[in-house]
N, C-alpha and C positions, 0 to 999 in steps of 0.2 A: 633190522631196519638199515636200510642206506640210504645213503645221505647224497646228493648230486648238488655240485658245485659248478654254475658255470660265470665268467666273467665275460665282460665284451664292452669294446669301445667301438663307439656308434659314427657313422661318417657324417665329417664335419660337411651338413649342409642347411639351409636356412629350416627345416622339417626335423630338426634334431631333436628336440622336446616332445615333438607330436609324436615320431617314430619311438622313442624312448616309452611315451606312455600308452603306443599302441601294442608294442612287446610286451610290456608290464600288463596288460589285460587280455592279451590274446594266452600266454603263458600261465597266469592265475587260474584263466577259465580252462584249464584241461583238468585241475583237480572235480575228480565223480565225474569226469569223460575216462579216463584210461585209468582201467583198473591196476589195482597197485599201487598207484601216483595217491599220497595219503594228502600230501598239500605243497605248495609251489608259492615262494614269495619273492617278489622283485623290488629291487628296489635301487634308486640311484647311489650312484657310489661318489667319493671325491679323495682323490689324490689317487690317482694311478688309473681305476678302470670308470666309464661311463654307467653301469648296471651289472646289476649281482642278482642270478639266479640259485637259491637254495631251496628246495625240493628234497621230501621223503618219502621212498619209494618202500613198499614191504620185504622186499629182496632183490639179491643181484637181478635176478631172471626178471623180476617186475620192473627193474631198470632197463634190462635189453629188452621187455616188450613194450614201453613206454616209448625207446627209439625209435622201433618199427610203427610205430601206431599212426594209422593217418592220422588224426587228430593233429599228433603232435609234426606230423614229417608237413603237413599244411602250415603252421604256424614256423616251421624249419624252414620253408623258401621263405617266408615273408623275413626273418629275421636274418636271413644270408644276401638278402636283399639291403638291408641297412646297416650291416656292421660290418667293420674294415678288420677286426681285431678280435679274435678270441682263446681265454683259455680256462679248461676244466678243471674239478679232482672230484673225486667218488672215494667216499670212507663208508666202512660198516661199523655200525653201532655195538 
């Protein structure tokens, strides 16, 4: 099992909440779209990043096929779209 970690601070603009809980559902819903992806949770963060992506994927390779997946590379412009700030980690269980 591995485990994907990603953080990101969202840009300060008056759609900050709404973009916040549009990542948080576009993100949730790829779990049983991209196989591999076992489940994906989001969730607001305080004191240092705006949302925390935690996702487990079945293995490495189901992590780098989860990257390439349109599914996921669709909901990757939306979210490069409203975030000023990101950083990852990827641990195996």
């Amino acid at each position: 099992m591995v485990t994907h970690i990603v953080f990101w601070n969202l840009n300060d603009v008056p759609e900050k909440e709404q973009n916040a809980a549009e990542m948080k559902r576009r993100l949730e819903a790829l779990a049983g779209v991209v196989p591999g992806l076992v489940d994906a949770a989001v969730r607001r963060g305080f004191g240092g990043w705006d949302l925390c992506l935690v996702s487990h994927h079945t293995s490495r390779a189901a992590l780098e096929e989860y990257q390439q997946h349109p599914a996921h590379l669709e909901v990757k412009t939306f979210v490069h779209s409203v975030v000023r700030e990101r950083a990852s980690c990827d641990f195996e269980d």
